[in-house]
C-alpha positions in Angstrom: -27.4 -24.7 -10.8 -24.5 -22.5 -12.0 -26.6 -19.3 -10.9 -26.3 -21.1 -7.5 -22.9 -21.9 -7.0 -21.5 -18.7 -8.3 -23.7 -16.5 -5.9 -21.8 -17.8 -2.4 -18.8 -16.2 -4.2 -20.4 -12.7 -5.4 -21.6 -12.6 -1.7 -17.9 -13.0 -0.8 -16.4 -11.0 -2.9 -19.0 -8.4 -2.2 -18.1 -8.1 1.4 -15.0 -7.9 0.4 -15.1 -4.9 -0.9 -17.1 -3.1 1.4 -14.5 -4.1 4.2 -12.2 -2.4 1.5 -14.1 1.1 1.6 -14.9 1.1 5.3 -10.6 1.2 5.6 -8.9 -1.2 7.7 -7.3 1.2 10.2 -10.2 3.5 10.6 -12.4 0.2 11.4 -9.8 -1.0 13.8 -9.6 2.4 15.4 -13.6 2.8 15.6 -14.3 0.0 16.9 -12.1 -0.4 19.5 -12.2 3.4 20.5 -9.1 4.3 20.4 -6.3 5.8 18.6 -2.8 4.2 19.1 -0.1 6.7 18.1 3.8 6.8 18.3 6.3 9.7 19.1 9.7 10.5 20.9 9.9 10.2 24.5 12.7 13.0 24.4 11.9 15.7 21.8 10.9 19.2 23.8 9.2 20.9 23.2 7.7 18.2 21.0 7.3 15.9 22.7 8.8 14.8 26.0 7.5 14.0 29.7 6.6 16.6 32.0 7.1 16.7 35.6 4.0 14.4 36.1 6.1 11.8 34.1 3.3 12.2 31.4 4.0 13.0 28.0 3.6 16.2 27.0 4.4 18.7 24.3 3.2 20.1 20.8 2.7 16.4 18.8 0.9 15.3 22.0 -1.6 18.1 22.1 -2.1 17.5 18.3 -2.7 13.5 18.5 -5.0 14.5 21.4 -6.8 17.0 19.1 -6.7 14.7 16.1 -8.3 11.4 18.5 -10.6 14.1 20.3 -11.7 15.3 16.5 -12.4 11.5 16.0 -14.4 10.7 18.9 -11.8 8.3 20.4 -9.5 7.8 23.2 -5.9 8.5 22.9 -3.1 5.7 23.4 0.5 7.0 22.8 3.8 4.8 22.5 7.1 5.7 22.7 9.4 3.0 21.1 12.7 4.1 19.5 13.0 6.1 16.4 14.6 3.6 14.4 11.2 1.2 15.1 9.1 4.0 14.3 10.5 5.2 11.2 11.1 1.6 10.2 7.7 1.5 9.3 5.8 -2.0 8.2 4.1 -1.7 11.5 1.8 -4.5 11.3 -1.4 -2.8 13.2 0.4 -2.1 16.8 0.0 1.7 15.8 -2.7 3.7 13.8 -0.7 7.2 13.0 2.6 8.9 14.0 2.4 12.7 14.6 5.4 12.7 15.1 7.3 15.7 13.5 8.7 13.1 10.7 9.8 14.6 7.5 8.4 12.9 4.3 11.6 11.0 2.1 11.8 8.9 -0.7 13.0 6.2 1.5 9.9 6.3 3.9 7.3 7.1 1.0 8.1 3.2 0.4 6.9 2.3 3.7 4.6 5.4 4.9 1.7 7.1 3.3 2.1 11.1 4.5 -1.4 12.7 4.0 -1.3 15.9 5.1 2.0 18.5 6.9 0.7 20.1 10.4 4.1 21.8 10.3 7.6 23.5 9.0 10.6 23.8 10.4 14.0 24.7 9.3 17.2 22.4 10.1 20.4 24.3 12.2 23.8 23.7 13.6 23.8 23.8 17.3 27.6 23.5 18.9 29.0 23.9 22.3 28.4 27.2 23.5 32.7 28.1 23.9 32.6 26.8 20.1 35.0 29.1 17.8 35.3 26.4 15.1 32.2 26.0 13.2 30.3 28.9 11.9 28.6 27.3 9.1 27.8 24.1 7.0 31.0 23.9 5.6 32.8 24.1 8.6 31.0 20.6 9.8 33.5 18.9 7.3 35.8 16.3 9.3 33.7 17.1 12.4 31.9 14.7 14.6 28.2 15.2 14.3 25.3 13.9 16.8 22.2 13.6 15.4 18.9 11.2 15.9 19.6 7.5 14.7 17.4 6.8 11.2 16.7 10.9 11.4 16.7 13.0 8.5 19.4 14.5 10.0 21.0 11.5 9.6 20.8 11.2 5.9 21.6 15.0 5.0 24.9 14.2 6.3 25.4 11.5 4.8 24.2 13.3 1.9 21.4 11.4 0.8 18.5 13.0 1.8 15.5 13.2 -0.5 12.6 16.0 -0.1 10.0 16.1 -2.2 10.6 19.6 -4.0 12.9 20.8 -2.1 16.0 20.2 -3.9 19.2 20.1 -1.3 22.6 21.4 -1.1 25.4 20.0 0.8 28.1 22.6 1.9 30.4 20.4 4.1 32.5 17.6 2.8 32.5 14.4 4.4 30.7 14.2 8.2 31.5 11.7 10.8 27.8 11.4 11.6 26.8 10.1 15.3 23.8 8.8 15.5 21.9 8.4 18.8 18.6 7.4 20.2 17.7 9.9 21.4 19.2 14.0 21.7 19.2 14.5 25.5 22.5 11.9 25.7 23.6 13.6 22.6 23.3 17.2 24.2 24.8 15.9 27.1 27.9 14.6 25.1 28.5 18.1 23.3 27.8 19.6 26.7 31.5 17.8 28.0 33.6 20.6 25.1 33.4 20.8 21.3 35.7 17.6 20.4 35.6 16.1 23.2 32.6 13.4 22.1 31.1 15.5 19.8 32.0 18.7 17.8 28.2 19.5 16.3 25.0 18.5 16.7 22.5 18.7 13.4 18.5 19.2 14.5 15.0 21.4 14.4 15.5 24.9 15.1 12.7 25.1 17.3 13.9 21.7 19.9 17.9 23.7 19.5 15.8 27.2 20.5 14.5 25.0 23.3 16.9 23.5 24.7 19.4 26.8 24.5 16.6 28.8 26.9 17.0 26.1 29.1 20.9 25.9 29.2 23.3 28.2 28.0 25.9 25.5 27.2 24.6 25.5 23.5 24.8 27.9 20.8 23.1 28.0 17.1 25.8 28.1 14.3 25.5 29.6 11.1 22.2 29.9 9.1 19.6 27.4 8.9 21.1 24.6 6.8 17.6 23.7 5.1 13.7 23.4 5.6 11.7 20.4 6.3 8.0 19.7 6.1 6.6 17.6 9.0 3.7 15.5 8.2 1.2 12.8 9.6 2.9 9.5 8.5 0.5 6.2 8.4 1.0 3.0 7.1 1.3 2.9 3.4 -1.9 1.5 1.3 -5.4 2.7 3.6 -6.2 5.8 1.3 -10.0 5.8 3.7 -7.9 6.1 6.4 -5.2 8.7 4.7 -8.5 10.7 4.0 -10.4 11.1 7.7 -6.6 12.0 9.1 -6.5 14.7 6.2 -10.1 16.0 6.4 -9.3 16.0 10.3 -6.1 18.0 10.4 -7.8 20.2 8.0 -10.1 21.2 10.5 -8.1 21.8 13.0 -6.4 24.4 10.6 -9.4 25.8 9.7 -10.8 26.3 13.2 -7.8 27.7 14.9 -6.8 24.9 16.7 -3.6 24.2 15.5 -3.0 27.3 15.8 -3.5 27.9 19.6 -1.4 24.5 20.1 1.5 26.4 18.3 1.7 29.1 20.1 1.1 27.8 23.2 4.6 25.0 22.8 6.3 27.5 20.0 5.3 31.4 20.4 4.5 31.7 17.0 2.2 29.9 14.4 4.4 27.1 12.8 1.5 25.1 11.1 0.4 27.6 8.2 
C-alpha cells in the first residue's frame, strides 16, 4: 500500500523535472513558433524604422538570424528602455538583442549568455562646441543620455563592468536622461547650453548620426569600452545554452560577420 501511494508522487515529481531540462522559454518559444524579442525603436543604425515604417537595423538582422537559426518566426517589440532593462519580464518576451551592456545591477535580473558585439563609449557635442574636449571637461555640464542606460550610470559614476575596471575623469554631471536619443540629439542640436551641453553614447550610433547631420561633433577620446550581449531572463540555463550554441554559429559561419559590415563597415562582432 505504501509502494502505491508514493508512486502518484515519483510520477509527479518525475515530470517535473523533465519540464525542468526541456527549459521553460525554449518550450514556450517552440511550441508556439515564435520568438518574441525587444529592442529600441530609435537606435540607428541599431535599430530603428526604415522608410517602410519597419524596423530595421543591425540587432534586427541578428534577432532575425538568431529566430531564422531556430526555425521560428520573428516577433519584435519596442517598449521603453526603462521596461526593457527593468527586467522580471514575466514571459511577454523570450531574448533582447538589444545592444545592452552586462552590469552588476542587471546580472540580478538578466542572465547574458553570450556578447555578439563591442563598442567603445564617446562624447558627442554640438558641432560649434569649443567647451568640451574631453571627459573632464563634462564636469558641471548638462549631459543627455538614454534613461536606465549605462550611460546613465557612468555618469553618475556607478557603473559596474565585469573586468573592465572604470575611470571617471569629470567631477560631478548633471545627467539628462531621455527615452530615447533622437529628442535628445534634437535638444543639443538648438546650441551647446542651451538644453543640453553633451550627449554620452556608442561610437558607432554618434558615427551615425554625424554622417547624417553635421550639427554634431565627437569630443575627445573614447571614454571607455562596453561589451554588448544577449540578455534573457535570469534562471533558464537550457535556454541561455541554445541562444549561446546559436550565436556561436552565426560567428563561426560568417554570418555575423556580413550583418556587421553591411549596418557598420567593419566587423564589430569578433
Amino acid at each position: 500500500m505504501k509502494t502505491m501511494a508514493l508512486l502518484p508522487l515519483s510520477l509527479a515529481l518525475l515530470a517535473s523535472c523533465a519540464t525542468a531540462f526541456a527549459g521553460q522559454t525554449l518550450d514556450r518559444v517552440t511550441e508556439k513558433g515564435q520568438m518574441t524579442g525587444v529592442l529600441m525603436e530609435s537606435y540607428p543604425p541599431f535599430s530603428f524604422l526604415n522608410e517602410q515604417n519597419q524596423l530595421d537595423g543591425f540587432d534586427v538582422d541578428v534577432a532575425k538570424a538568431v529566430a531564422q537559426r531556430l526555425g521560428v518566426k520573428l516577433k519584435l517589440e519596442t517598449p521603453s528602455w526603462d521596461v526593457i532593462a527593468a527586467g522580471r519580464w514575466s514571459g511577454r518576451y523570450d531574448i533582447c538583442v538589444c545592444s545592452m551592456t552586462p552590469s552588476e545591477a542587471r546580472a540580478q535580473v538578466f542572465d547574458f549568455p553570450v556578447e555578439y558585439y563591442q563598442s567603445p563609449a564617446v562624447i558627442v557635442v554640438n558641432a560649434k562646441d569649443t567647451a568640451i574636449a574631453s571627459g573632464k571637461d563634462l564636469s558641471g555640464k548638462k549631459v543627455g543620455v538614454i534613461s536606465a542606460s549605462t550611460y546613465e550610470a557612468y555618469l553618475n559614476k556607478d557603473l559596474v563592468i565585469e573586468g573592465a575596471p572604470l575611470k571617471y575623469p569629470f567631477d560631478n554631471v548633471q545627467v539628462a536622461p531621455y527615452d530615447n536619443e533622437t529628442v535628445a540629439f534634437q535638444d543639443l542640436a538648438l546650441g551647446s547650453g542651451v538644453r543640453l551641453d553633451a550627449m554620452v553614447t556608442n561610437l558607432i550610433t554618434a558615427r551615425e548620426r554625424i554622417a547624417q547631420d553635421p550639427r554634431f561633433k565627437i569630443a575627445g577620446n573614447t571614454l571607455y569600452a562596453e561589451p554588448n550581449v544577449v540578455a534573457i531572463e535570469k534562471g533558464d540555463p537550457q535556454w541561455s545554452a541554445r541562444v549561446t550554441e546559436v550565436i556561436d554559429q552565426l560567428k563561426a559561419d560568417g554570418t555575423l560577420s556580413k550583418i556587421s559590415q553591411k549596418w557598420i563597415g567593419a566587423d564589430i562582432s569578433q
